[in-house]
C-alpha positions in Angstrom: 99.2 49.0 110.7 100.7 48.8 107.4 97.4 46.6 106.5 96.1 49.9 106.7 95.5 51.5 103.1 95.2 55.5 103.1 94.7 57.8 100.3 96.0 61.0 100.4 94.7 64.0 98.7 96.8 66.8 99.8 100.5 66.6 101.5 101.2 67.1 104.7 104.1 68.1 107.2 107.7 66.3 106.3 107.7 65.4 110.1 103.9 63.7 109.8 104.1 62.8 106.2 107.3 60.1 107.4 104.5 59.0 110.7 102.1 58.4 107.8 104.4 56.6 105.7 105.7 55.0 108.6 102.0 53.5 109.9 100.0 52.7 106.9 100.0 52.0 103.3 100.3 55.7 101.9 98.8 56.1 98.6 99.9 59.4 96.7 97.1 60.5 95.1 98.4 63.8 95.3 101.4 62.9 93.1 99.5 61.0 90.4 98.4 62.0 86.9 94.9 61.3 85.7 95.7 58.2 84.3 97.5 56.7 87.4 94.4 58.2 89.6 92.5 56.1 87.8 94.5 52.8 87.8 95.4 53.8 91.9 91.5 53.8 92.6 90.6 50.9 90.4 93.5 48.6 92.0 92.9 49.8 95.4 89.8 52.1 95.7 87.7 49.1 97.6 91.1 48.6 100.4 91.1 52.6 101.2 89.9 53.0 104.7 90.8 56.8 105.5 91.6 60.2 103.6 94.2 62.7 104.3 93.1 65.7 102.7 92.9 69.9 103.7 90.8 72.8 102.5 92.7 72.9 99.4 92.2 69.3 98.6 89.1 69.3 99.1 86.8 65.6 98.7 84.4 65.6 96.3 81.6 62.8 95.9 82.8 61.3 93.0 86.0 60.0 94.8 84.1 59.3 97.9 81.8 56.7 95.6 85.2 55.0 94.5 85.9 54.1 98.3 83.3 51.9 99.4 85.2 50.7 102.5 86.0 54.6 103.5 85.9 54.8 107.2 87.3 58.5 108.3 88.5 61.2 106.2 90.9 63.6 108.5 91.3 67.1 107.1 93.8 69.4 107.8 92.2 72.6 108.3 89.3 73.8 109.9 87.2 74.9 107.1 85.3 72.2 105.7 83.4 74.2 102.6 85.1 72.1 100.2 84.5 68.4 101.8 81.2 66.5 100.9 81.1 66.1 104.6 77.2 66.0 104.5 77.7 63.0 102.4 80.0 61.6 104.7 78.0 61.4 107.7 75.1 59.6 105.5 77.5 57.3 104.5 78.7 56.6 108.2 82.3 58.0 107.6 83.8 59.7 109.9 85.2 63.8 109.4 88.2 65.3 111.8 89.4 68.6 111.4 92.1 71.1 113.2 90.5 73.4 115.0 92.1 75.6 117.9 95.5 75.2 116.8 95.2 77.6 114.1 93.6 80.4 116.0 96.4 82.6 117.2 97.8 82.5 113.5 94.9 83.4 111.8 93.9 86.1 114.6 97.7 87.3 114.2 96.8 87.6 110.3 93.8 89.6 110.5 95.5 92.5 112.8 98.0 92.3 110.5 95.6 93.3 107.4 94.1 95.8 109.3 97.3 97.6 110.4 98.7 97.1 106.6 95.2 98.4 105.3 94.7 101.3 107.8 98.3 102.6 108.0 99.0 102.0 104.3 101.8 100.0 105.2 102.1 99.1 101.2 101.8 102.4 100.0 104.6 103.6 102.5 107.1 100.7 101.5 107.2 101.6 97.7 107.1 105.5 98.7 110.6 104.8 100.1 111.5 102.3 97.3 110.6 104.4 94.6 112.6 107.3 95.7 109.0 109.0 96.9 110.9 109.8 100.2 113.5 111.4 98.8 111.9 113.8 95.6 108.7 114.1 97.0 109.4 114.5 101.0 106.7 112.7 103.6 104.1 110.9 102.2 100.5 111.7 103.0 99.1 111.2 105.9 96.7 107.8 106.7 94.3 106.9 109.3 94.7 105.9 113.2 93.6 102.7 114.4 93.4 103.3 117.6 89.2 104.6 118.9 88.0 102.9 115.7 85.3 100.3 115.7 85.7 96.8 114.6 82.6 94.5 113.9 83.5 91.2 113.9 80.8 88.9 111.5 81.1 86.1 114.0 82.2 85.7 117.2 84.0 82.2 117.4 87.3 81.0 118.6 88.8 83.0 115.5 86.2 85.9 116.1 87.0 86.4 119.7 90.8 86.2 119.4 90.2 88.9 116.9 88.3 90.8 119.3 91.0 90.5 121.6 93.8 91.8 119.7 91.5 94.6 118.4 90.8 96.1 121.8 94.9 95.7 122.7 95.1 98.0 120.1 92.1 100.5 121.7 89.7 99.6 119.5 85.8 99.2 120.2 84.4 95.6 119.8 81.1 94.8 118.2 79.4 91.7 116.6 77.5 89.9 114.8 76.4 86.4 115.5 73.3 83.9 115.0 73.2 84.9 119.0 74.5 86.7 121.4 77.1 85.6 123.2 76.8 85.5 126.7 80.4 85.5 128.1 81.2 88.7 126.4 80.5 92.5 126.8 81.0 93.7 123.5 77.8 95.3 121.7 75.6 93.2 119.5 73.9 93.6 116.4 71.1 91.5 115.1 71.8 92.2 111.5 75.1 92.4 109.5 74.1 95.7 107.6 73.0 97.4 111.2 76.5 96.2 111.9 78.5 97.6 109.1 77.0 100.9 109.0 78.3 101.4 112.9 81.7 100.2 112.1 84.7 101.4 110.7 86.3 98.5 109.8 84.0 94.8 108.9 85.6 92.1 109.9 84.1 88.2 109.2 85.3 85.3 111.1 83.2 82.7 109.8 83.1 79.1 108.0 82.2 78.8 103.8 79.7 76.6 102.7 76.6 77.1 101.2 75.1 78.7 104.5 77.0 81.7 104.5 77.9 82.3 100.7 77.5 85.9 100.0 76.3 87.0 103.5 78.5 90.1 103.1 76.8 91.2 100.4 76.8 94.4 98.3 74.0 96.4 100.7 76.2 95.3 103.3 79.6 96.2 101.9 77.3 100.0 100.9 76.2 100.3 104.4 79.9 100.2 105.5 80.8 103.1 103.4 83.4 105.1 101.3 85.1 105.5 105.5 85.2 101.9 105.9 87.2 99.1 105.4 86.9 95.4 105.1 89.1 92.7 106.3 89.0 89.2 105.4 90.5 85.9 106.9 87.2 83.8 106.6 86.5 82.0 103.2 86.0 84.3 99.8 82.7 82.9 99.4 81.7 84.5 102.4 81.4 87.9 100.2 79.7 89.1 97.2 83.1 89.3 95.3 82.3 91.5 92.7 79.9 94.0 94.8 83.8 94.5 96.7 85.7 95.3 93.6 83.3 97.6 92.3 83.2 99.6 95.3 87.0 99.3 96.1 87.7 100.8 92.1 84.4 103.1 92.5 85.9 104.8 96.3 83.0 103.9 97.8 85.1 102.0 100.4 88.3 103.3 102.2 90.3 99.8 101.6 90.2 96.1 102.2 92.6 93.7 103.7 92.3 90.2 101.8 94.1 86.6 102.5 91.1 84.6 100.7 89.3 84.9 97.5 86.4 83.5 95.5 88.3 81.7 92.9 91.5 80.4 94.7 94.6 81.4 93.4 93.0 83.6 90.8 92.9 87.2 92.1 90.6 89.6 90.6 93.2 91.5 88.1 91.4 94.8 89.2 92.3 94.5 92.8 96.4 94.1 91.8 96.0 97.8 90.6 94.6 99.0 94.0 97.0 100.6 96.3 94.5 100.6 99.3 94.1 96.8 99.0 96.3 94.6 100.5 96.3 90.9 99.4 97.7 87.7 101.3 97.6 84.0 99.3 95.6 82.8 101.8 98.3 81.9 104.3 96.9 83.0 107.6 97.5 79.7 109.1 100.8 79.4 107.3 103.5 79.3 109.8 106.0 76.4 110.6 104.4 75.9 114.3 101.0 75.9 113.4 100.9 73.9 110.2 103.2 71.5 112.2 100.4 71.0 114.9 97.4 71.1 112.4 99.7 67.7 110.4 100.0 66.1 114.0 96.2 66.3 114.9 95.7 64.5 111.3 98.2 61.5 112.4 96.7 61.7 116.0 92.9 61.5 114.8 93.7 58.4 112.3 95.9 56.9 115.3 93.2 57.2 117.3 90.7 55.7 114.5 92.3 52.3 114.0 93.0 51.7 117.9 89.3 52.2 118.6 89.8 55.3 120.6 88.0 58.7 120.7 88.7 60.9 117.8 90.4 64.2 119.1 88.6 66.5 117.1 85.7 64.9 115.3 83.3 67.7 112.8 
C-alpha cells in the first residue's frame, strides 16, 4: 500500500506513526514550513487519498480543496469542532474518529477537577510549600464532596461515566440533555439554568461546534451561584468565557475546575491569579494507554479504508 499517499496533519503514537510509515506514503505536513506546505500540496495534493489529523490539527477547507482525490480523513480524538466535516460529507469523504476509548480518562479527569477544586487541593500544596503549615498552623477549612449535587450538561458516554464516579463518591446525579434518557434514574431538567440553580457543582460533557457555543452562558453560570462551581472537560467554546472570569474574580462563584479553554493554549491571564481555579492543558485524554488506543483506531480505520472493509468508527 505504499501506492497509498497520506497527508498528515498532526503526529501520532511512535508505535502507529512507524504502522503508518510502514503502510503508505507518509507525507509530513506537520513538519513542514509554509513554503514546503505549499510545494508538498502542489507536487502531491491531487495523489493524497486520506488525512491523519486530531482535534488540535484540526482540517480546514482550504486544504480540503487542495486534495481533490481525498477519500477519508481519520481523526484522532472524538471532538470534531475543528474538522470541516460538514464539508466532508458533501464532498463524499469519509470522517472516523476515537470514541469510547477515551472515556475512562476523561471521566477520571473530571473527578479529578472536582476533588482539586472542592477540597482546594492547590491551595493546600503551596500552604505546605510555602511554610503556611509551619508559621501559620492548619489551613482553613474547605468544602465536602460527598451529599453535593452534580449536574451533568449532557449525558453521553463521557456524561454518564461522570455520573458514575460522582455517585461512588455519594454525590446526587442530575442532567441535562436534548432528552431524557431512558436507561437512567437520575433527575432531569429541561433547561440548563433550571439545572444549575439546583446544583452545586455544573458539569458539561458535551461536543464544540457551532451548536453548542456559549450554551453555558453568563445567566447560566449566575443561576449556579457564588456556592457553586463549575467543571469543565468538554470544549471551551461550550462556555461564555468571559461571563466565567468575571464571576470567578467578582466571587460570585465558589471555583472552577478547567482542562479546556476558548483560545487554546492561551489562558485567560486573570484566571493564573485565582487560587480557587484549577487549570489542566487540556490533557484529559492524555495518558500513555489511551492515546496509544486512540493512534491504533486511526491505523485500523485507514486499514480498513483501503481493503474495502467497514470503517470501525465512522462520524
Amino acid at each position: 500500500m505504499k501506492s497509498i499517499h497520506v497527508l498528515l496533519v498532526w503526529p501520532n503514537r511512535p508505535e502507529q506513526m512507524a504502522m503508518l510509515d510502514d503502510a503508505y506514503h507518509l507525507h509530513r505536513y506537520d513538519l513542514a514550513s509554509e513554503r514546503g506546505r505549499v510545494s508538498m500540496l502542489d507536487e502531491f495534493g491531487d495523489q493524497i487519498r486520506a488525512v491523519v489529523t486530531t482535534h488540535g490539527g484540526g482540517l480546514e477547507k482550504s486544504l480540503i480543496d487542495r486534495l481533490p482525490n481525498l477519500e477519508i480523513v481519520a481523526c484522532s480524538s472524538v471532538g470534531l469542532d475543528t474538522l470541516c466535516v460538514d464539508e466532508c460529507k458533501a464532498r463524499g469523504i469519509q470522517v472516523t474518529n476515537t470514541p469510547n476509548v477515551l472515556t475512562d480518562d476523561v471521566a477520571d479527569m473530571a473527578l479529578l477537577l472536582l476533588l482539586a477544586t472542592v477540597r482546594r487541593l492547590v491551595p493546600g500544596i503551596h500552604w505546605v510549600h510555602s511554610g503556611d503549615w509551619v508559621n501559620k498552623g492548619m489551613m482553613p477549612l474547605n468544602t465536602s464532596v460527598h451529599g453535593k449535587t452534580v449536574g451533568v450538561v449532557g449525558l453521553g458516554r463521557i456524561g454518564k461515566a461522570i455520573a458514575h464516579r460522582a455517585q461512588a463518591f455519594g454525590m446526587k446525579v442530575c442532567y441535562y440533555g436534548r432528552r431524557q434518557s431512558p436507561d437512567v434514574d437520575y433527575t432531569y431538567y429541561d433547561t440548563i439554568e433550571a439545572l444549575a440553580h439546583d446544583v452545586d457543582i455544573l458539569m458539561p460533557a458535551i461536543p464544540g461546534g457551532e451548536s453548542t457555543e456559549g450554551l453555558i452562558s453568563k445567566s447560566v453560570l449566575k443561576a449556579l451561584g457564588p456556592q457553586g462551581y463549575f467543571i469543565n472537560i468538554a470544549r471551551g467554546s461550550v462556555v461564555d468565557e468571559n461571563a466565567l472570569v468575571e464571576l470567578l474574580c467578582a466571587g460570585e462563584l465558589a471555583g472552577a475546575g478547567l482542562d479546556v479553554f476558548a483560545d487554546e493554549p492561551h489562558v485567560p491571564e486573570a484566571l493564573l491569579a485565582l487560587d480557587n481555579v484549577v487549570l489542566q492543558p487540556h490533557c484529559s485524554s492524555g495518558t500513555y494507554e489511551t492515546r496509544g488506543r486512540m493512534a491504533q483506531l486511526v491505523v485500523d480505520n485507514l486499514a480498513a479504508h483501503f481493503a474495502g472493509k467497514a470503517l470501525i468508527t465512522p462520524v
